[in-house]
N, C-alpha and C positions, 0 to 999 in steps of 0.2 A: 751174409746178405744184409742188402739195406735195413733200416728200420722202417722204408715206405714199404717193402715185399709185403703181401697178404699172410695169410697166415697160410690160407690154402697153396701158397706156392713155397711158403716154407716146409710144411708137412711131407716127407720124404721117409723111406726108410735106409736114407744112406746118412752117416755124420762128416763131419767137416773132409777130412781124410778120405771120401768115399767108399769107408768101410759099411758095412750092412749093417741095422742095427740087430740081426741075427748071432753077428759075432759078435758083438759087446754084451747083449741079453740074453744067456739061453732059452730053450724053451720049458716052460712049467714053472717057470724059479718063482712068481710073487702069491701070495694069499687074496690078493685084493690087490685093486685098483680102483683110483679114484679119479673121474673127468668131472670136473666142475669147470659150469660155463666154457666148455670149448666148442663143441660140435657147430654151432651158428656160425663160427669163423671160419670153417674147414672150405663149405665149398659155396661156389655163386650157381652152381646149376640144382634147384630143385628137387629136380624127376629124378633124377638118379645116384643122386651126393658119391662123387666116385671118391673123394678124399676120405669122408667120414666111412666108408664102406672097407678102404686099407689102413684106416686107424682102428677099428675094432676088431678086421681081424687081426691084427698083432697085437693088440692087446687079450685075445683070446688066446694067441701064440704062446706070446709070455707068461698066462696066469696058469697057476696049478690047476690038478683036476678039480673038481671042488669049489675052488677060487670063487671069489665075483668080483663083478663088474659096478660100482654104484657112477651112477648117472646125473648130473643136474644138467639142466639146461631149458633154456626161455622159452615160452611159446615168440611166434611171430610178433603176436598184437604188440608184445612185451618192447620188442624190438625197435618198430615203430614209432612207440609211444614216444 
């Protein structure tokens, strides 16, 4: 993909190959996952963020039971500024 693509239309769970990334990652494999500053980029509709909603569940996919999840990301105002 370009480098103009969004990020939200980059966000996919297939890789270049149109493989799933279910076959490249199983499920349970990590301890922790880390999202920093990504979720503001995922999607332009608000009400419903359908991007940011199939990136955490795979990321719930892929984490052990136990696992976490750590989060950053900007308020709005932030965004704005």
């Amino acid at each position: 993909m370009s480098g103009g693509d969004s990020a939200a239309k980059k966000f996919t769970n297939k890789d270049e190959d149109g493989e799933g990334v279910g076959d490249i990652v199983g499920d349970g494999v990590f301890d922790g996952v880390l999202l920093n500053q990504v979720l503001h980029h995922l999607d332009t509709n608000y009400e419903t963020y359908p991007n940011a909603e199939k990136l955490l569940l795979e990321l719930y996919r892929v984490l052990k039971p136990g696992g976490f999840l750590a989060i950053n990301a900007c308020a709005p105002k932030q965004l704005s500024g």
